[in-house]
C-alpha positions as CSV (number, residue, x, y, z in Angstrom):
1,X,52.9,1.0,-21.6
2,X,49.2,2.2,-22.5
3,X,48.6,-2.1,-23.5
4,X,50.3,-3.1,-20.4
5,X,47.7,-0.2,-18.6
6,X,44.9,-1.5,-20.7
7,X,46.2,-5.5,-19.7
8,X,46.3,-4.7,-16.1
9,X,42.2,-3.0,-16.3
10,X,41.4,-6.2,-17.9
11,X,42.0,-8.2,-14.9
12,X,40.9,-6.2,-12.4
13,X,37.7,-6.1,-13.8
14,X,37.7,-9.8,-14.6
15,X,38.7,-10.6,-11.1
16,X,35.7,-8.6,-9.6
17,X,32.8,-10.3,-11.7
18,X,34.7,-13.2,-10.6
19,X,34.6,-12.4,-6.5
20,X,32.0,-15.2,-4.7
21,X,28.9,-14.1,-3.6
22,X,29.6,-13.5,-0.3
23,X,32.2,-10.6,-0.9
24,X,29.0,-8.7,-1.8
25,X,27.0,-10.0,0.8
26,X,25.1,-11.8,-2.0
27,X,23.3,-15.3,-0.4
28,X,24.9,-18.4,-2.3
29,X,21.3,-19.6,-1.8
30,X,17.7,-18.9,-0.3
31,X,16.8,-22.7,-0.3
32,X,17.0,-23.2,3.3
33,X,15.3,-20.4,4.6
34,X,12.5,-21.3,2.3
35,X,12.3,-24.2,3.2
36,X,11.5,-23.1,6.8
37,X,9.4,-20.6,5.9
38,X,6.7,-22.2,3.0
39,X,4.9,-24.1,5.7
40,X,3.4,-21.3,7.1
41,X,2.5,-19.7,3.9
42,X,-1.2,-20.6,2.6
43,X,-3.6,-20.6,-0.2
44,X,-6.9,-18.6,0.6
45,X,-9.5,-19.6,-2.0
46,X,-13.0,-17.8,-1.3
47,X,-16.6,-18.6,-2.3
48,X,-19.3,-16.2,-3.3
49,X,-22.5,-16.5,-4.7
50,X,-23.8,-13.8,-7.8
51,X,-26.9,-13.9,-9.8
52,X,-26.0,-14.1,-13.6
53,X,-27.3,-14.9,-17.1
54,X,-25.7,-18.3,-18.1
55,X,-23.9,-17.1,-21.0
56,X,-22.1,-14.6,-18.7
57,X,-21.5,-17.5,-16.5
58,X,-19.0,-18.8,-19.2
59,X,-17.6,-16.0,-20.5
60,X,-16.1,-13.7,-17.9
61,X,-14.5,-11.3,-20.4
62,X,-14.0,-8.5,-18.0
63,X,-11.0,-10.7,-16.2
64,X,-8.8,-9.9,-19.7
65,X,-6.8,-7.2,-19.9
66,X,-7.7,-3.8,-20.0
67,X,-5.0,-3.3,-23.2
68,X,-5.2,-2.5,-27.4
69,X,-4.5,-6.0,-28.0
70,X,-7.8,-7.6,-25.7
71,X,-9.8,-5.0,-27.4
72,X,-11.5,-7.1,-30.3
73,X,-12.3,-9.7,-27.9
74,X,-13.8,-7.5,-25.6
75,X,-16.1,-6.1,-27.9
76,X,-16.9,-10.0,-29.4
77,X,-18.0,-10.9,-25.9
78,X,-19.9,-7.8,-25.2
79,X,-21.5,-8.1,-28.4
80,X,-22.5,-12.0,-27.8
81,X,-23.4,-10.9,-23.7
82,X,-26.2,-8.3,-25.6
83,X,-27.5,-10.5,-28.0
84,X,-27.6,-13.7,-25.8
85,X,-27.8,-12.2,-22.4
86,X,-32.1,-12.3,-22.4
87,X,-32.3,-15.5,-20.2
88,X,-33.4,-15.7,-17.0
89,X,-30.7,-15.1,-14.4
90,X,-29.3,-18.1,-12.2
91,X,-27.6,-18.3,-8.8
92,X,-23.8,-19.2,-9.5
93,X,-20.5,-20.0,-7.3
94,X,-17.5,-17.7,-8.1
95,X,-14.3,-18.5,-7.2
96,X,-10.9,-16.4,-6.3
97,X,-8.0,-17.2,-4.9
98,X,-5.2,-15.7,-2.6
99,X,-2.5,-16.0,-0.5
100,X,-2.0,-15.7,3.2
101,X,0.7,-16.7,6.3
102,X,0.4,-18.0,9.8
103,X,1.6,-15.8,12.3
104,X,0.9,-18.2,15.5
105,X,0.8,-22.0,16.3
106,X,-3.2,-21.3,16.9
107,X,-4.1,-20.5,13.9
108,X,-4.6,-16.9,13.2
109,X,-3.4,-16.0,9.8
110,X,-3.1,-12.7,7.8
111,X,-4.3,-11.9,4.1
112,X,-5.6,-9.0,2.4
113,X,-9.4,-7.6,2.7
114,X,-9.4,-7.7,-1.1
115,X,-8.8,-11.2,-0.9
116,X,-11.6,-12.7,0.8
117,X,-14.3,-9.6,0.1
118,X,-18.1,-10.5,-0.4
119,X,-17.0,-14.0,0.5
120,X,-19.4,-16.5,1.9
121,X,-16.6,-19.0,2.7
122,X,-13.1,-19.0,2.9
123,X,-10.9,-22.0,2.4
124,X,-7.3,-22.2,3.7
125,X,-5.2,-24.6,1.8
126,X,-1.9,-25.8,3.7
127,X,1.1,-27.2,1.8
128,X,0.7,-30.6,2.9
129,X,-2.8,-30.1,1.0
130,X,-4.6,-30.5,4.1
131,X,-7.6,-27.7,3.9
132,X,-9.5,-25.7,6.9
133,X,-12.7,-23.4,6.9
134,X,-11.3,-20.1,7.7
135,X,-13.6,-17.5,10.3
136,X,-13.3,-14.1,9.1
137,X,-12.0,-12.5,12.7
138,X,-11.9,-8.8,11.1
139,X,-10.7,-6.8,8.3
140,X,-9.5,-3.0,7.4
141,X,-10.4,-2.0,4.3
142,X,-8.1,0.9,4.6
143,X,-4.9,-0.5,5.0
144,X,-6.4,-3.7,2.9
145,X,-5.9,-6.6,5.5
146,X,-7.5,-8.9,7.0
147,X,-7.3,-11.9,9.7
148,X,-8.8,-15.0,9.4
149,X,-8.6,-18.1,12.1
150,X,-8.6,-21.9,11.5
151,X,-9.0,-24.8,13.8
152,X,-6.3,-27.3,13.7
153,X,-6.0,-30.2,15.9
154,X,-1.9,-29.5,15.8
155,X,0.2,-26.7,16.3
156,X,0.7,-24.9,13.0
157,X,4.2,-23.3,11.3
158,X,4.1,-20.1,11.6
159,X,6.3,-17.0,10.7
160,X,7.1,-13.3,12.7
161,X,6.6,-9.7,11.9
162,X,9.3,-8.1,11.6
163,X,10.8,-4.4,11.1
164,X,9.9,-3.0,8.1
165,X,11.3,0.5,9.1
166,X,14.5,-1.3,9.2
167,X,14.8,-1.9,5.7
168,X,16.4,0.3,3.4
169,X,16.0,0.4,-0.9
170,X,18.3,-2.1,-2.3
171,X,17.5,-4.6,0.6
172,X,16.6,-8.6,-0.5
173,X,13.2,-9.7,0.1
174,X,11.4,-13.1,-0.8
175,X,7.9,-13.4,-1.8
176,X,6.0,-16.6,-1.5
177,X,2.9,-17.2,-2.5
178,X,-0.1,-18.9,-4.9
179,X,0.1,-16.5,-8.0
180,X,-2.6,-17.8,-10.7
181,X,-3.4,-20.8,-8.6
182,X,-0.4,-22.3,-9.1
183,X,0.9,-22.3,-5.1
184,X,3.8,-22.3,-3.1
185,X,6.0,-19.7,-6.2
186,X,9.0,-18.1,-4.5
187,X,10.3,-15.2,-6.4
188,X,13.5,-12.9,-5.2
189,X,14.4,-9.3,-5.6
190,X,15.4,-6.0,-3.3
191,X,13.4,-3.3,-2.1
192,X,12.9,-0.5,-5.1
193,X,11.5,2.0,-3.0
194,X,9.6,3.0,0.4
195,X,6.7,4.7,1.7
196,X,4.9,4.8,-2.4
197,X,1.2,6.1,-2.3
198,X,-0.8,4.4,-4.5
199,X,-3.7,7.0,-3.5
200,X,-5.5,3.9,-2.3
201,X,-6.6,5.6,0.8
202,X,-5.5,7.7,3.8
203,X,-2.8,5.2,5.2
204,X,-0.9,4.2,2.0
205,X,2.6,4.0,2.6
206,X,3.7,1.1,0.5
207,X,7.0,-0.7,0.1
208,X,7.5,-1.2,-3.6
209,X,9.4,-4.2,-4.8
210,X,11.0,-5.8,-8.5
211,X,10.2,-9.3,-6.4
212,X,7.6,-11.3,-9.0
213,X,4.1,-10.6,-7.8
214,X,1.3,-11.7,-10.2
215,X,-2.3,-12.5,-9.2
216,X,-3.1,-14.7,-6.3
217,X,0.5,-13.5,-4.7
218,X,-2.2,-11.1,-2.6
219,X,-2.0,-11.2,1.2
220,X,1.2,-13.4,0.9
221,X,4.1,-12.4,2.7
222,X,7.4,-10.7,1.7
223,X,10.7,-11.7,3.6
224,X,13.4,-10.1,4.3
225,X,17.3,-11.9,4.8
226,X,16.0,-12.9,8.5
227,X,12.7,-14.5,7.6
228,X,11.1,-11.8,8.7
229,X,7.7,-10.7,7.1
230,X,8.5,-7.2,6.5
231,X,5.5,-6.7,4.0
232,X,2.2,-8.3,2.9
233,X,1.8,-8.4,-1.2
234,X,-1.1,-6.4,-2.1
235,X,-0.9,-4.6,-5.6
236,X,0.8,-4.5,-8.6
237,X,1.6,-1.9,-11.6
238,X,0.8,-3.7,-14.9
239,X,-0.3,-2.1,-17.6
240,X,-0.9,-6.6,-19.1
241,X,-2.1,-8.2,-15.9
242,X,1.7,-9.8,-15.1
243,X,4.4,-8.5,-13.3
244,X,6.6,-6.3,-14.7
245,X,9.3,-6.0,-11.6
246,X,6.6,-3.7,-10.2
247,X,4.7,-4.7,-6.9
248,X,3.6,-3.5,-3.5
249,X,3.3,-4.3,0.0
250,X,1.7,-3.2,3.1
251,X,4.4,-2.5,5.5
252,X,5.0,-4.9,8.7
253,X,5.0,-1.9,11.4
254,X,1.7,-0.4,9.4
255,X,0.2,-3.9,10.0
256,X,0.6,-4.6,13.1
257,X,-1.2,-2.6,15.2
258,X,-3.8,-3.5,13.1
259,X,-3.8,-6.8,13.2
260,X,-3.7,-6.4,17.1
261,X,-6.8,-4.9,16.9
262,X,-8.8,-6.9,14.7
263,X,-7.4,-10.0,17.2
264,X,-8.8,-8.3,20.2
265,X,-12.1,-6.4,18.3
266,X,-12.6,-7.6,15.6
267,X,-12.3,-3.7,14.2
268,X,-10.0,-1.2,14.0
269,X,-9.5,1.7,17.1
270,X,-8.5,5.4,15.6
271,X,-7.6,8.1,16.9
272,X,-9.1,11.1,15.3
273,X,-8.4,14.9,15.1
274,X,-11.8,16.0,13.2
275,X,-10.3,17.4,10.1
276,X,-10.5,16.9,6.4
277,X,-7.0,18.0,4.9
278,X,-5.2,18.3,1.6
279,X,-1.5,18.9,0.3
280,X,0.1,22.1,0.8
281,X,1.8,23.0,-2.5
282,X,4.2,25.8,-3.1
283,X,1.6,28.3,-4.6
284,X,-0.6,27.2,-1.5
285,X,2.5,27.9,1.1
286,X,3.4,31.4,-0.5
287,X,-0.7,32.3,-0.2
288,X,-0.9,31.7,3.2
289,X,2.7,33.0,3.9
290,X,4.5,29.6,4.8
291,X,8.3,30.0,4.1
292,X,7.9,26.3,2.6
293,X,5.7,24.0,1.0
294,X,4.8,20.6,3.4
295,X,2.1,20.4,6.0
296,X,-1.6,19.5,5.8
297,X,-3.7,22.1,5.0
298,X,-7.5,22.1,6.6
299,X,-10.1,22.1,4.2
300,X,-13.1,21.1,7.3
301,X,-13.4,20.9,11.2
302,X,-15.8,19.1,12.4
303,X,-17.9,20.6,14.9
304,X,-16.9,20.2,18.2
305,X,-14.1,17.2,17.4
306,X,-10.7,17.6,19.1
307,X,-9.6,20.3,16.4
308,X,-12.6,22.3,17.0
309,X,-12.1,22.7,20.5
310,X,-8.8,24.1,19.9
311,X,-9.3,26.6,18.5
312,X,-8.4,25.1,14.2
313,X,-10.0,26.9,11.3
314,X,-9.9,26.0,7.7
315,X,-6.7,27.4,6.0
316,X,-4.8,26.8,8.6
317,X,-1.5,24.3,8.0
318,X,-0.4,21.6,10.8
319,X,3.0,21.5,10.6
320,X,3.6,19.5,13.5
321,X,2.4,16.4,15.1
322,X,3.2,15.2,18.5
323,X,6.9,16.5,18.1
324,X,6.7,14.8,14.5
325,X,7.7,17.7,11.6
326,X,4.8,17.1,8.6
327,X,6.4,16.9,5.4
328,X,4.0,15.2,3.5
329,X,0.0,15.9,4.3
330,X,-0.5,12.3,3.9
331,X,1.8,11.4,6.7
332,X,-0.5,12.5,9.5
333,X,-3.8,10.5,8.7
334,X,-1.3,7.6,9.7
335,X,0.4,9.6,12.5
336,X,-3.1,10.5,14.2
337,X,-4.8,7.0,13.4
338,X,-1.8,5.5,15.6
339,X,-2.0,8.1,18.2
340,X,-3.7,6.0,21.7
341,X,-7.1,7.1,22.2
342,X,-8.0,9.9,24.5
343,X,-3.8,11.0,24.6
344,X,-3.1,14.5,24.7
345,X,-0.3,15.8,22.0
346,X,1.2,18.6,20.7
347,X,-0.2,20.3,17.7
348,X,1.6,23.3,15.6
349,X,-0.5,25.2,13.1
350,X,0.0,28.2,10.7
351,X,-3.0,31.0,11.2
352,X,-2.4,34.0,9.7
353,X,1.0,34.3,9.2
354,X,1.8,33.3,12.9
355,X,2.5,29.9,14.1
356,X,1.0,28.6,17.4
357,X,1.4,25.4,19.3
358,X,-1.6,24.0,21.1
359,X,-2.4,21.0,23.5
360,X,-5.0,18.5,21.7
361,X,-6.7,15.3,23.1
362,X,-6.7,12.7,20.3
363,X,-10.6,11.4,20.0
364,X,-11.7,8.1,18.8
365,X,-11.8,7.9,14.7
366,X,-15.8,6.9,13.4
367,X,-15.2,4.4,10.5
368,X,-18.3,5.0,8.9
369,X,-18.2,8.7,8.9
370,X,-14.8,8.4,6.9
371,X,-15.6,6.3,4.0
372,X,-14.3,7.9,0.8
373,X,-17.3,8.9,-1.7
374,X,-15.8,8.7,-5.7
375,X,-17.5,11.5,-7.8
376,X,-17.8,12.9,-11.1
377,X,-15.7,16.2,-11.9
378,X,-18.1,17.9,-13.4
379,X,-15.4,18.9,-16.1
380,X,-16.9,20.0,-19.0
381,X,-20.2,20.0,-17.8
382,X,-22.5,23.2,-18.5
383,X,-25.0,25.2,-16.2
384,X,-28.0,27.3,-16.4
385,X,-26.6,31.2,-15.6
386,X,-28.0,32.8,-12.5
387,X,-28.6,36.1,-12.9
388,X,-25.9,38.5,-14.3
389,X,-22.3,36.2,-14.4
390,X,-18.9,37.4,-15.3
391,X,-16.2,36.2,-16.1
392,X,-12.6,36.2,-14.0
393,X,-9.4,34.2,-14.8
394,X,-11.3,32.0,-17.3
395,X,-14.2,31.5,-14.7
396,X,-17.4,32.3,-16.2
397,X,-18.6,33.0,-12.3
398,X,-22.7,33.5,-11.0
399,X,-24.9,34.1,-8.4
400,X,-26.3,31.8,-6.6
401,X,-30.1,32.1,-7.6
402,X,-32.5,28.9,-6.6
403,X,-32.4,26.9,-9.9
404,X,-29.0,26.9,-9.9
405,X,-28.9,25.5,-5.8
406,X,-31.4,22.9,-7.0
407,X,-29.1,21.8,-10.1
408,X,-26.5,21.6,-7.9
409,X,-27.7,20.0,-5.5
410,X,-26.8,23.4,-2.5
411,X,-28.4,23.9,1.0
412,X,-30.2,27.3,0.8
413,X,-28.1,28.6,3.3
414,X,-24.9,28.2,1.2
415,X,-23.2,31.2,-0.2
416,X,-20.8,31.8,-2.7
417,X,-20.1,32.1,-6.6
418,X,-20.8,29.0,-9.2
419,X,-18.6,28.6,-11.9
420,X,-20.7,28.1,-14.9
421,X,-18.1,27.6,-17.2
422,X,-13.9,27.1,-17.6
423,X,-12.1,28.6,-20.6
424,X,-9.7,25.8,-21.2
425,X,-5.8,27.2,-21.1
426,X,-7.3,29.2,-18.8
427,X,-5.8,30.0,-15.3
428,X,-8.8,28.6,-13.7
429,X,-8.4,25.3,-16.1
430,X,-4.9,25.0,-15.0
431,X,-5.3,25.3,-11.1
432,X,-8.2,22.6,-11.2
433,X,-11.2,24.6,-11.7
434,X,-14.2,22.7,-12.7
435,X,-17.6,23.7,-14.0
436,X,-19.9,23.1,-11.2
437,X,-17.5,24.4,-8.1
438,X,-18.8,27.3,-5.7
439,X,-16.1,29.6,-4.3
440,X,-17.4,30.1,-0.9
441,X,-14.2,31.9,0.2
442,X,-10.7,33.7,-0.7
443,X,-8.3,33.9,2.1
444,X,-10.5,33.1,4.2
445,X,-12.7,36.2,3.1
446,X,-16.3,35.0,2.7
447,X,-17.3,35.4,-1.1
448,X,-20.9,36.4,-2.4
449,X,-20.3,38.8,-5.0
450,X,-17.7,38.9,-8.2
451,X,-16.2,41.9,-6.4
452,X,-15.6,40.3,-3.3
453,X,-12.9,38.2,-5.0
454,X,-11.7,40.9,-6.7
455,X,-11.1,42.8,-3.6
456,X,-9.8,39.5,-1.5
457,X,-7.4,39.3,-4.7
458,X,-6.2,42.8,-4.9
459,X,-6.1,42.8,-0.7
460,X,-3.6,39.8,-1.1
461,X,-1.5,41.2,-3.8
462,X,-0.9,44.1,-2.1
463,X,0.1,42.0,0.8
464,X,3.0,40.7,-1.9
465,X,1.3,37.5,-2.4
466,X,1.5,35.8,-5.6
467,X,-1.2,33.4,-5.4
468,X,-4.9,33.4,-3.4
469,X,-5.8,30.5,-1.6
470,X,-9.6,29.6,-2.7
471,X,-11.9,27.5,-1.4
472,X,-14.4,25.6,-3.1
473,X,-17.5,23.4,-2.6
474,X,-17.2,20.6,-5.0
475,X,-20.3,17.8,-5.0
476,X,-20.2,18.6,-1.3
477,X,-16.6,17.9,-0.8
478,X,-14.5,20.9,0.3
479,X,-10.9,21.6,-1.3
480,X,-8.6,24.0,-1.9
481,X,-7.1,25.9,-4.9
482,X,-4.9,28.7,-5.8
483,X,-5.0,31.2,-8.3
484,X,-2.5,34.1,-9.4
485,X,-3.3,37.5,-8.5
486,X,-1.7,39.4,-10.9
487,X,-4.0,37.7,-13.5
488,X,-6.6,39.1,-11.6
489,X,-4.8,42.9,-11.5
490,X,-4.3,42.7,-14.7
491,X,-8.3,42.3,-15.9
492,X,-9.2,44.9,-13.5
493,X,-7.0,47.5,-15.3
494,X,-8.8,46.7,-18.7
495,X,-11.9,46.8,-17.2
496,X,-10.9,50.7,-16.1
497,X,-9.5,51.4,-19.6
């Protein structure tokens, strides 16, 4: 009975791995469609010029792998680049090479801004091999594309945007594209997972793929079963330089309002609320008295933008956009840049443990006020004490005396503690503290003294708050932090005994 059982598992399994494709929806093939599609996919090959020694002319070591393995060439090259590197420098071509589709019979085809940056001339290659000098129409380096136009004396192939939003994880897609130079590569696989951050920018909201995409596949399009483009190839995880099943694209319904744009400006139109935000986490939510993590909490408003003039402050939370719940804070940069200009939407906000709902007219975003600025930490770095410091969760905290505002760089007018130093382990440490920070305020209570925080801490715990919300001036960037206040209890009673 139990080998008859055993028998009869045996060929039920066998018979399903032996089912045709079709009786899992599987396609028997994808040469058709790609047939019809690779005609409108392009090689984009760019041309910049760059002064350089000659010897770095021939040996472009920084192209290799940033692994254990490249190591010992690395430092062979740099070594030869020091010792050799005295000529005079010379005017050189540099090459690079991407990918790109049509997406009309004129002419107009998409790629990624990466793809043709610096460039002096771009160079679309067709698959019949015939070649056209591309015109830069625009770009957007924040969602990393960018549409270029060539003159052809035919109508061109072309393929359609499609629905990206319609695509779920386990979906196929097809990528085709020019990885390494090699052109017209077709690699398959399913959607792995949507709306990734790569913390790229404001407006990441990648689809990730296991699709093969390797260098060169950027600004080529990803298909879905239709023939859709439901993605442009952009990035890649790789710890080598190759794929490992691990790639990225900008979304179809992300793109094309931008694309519209650049056709018709030659630039991107924003809408813009006039706030700088972060993520809410749960210690953050329980400071302020949110029931929930979720939201974007304001770090800045901008004086007299559309946020101002209703009445936002920082440490408030928006919660709600135009009817749309916040779950993630970097889902509204996206919501607001898509918003019409000069449209009126609802807004819902925490202050002070109430919620409120206000009418706000979306304003028109200013590109070059927004462009992220990369700094140094500070972590680990020492300062000068001001006058008499203490110490407080592992911050060693002081005045603000004028050295000090000269070595960090502060407007006399600013207020607030600097943290000299962080006791690593410390609370402080562990919330993101750095050395170089000014607390300017704790829940929302302006700080100039070590006992102001000790009374904006006690004021909360006795409100049954677990956590502070503190705000900090970081090389001119605002944020936000939490800290326990039981910690801070806790030191004042030794300080009594």
């Amino acid at each position: 009975m139990f080998l008859r059982r055993t028998f009869s598992l045996i060929v039920i399994l066998f018979g399903l791995t032996a089912l045709p494709a079709h009786a899992y929806n599987l396609p028997p093939s994808f040469a058709d469609m790609v047939e019809k599609l690779s005609p409108a996919v392009v090689n984009v090959s760019t041309t910049q010029k760059v002064k350089a020694q000659p010897n770095q002319m021939l040996m472009p070591f920084q192209d290799l792998p940033d692994t254990p393995e490249f190591e010992p060439f690395r430092q062979f090259f740099d070594q030869l680049n020091r010792g050799q590197g005295q000529g005079k420098e010379e005017e050189c071509e540099v090459y690079s090479l991407g990918s790109g589709f049509i997406i009309d019979a004129t002419g107009f085809i998409i790629t990624n801004a990466h793809v043709i940056d610096d460039a002096e001339e771009v160079t679309v290659t067709l698959t019949d091999n015939s070649k056209y000098t591309a015109k830069i129409i625009g770009r957007d380096k924040k969602t990393d594309l960018a549409l270029l136009k060539i003159e052809a004396k035919k109508d061109l192939p072309f393929v359609i945007l499609g629905d990206s939003d319609a695509m779920r994880v386990g979906d196929w897609v097809i990528a085709i594209g020019n990885p390494y130079g090699l052109g017209g590569s077709v690699t398959q696989g399913i959607i792995s997972a949507r709306q990734r951050s790569l913390n790229s920018g404001p407006f990441d909201d990648f689809l990730q793929t296991d699709a093969s995409i390797n260098r060169g596949n950027s600004g080529g399009p990803l298909f879905n079963e239709k023939g859709e483009v439901i993605g442009i190839n952009t990035a890649i995880f790789s710890p080598s330089g190759g794929s490992i099943g691990i790639g990225f694209a900008v979304p179809s319904t992300l793109a094309k309002p931008v694309i519209e744009q650049l056709k018709q400006y030659g630039r991107t139109h924003r809408g813009w609320l006039g706030v700088k935000i972060q993520e809410v986490s749960e210690e953050a939510a329980e400071s302020v008295g949110l029931p929930k993590s979720g939201g974007a909490l304001v770090l800045e408003v901008a004086k007299d933008s559309p946020a101002d003039k209703v009445g936002l402050k920082p440490g408030d939370v928006i919660t709600s956009y135009d009817g749309k719940d916040i779950t993630e804070m970097r889902f509204l940069p996206r919501m607001v840049a898509e918003t019409k200009i000069g449209k009126t939407v609802s807004l819902t906000y925490w202050h002070n443990n109430t919620s409120k709902t206000v009418e706000v007219t979306v304003g028109e975003l200013n590109e070059s006020e927004e462009e992220a600025d990369n700094r140094d930490d500070g972590h680990g770095k020492k300062y000068k004490k001001g006058g008499e410091s203490q110490s407080l969760l592992g911050m060693e905290l002081s005045p603000l005396t004028a050295p000090l505002r000269d070595e960090l760089a502060l407007d006399a007018k600013q207020t607030g503690l600097a943290v000299i130093e962080v006791k690593s382990g410390s609370d402080a440490d562990k919330n993101g503290v750095r050395p170089g920070d000014v607390i300017t305020n704790v829940n929302e209570t302006p700080i100039k003294t070590v006992e102001d925080v000790k009374k904006a801490f006690a004021a909360a715990h006795a409100a049954g708050r677990k956590n502070a919300l503190v705000k900090i001036l970081r090389e001119k960037e605002l944020a936000f932090i939490t800290l326990p206040t039981e910690e801070t209890k806790k030191e004042s009673k030794k300080e009594q005994h």
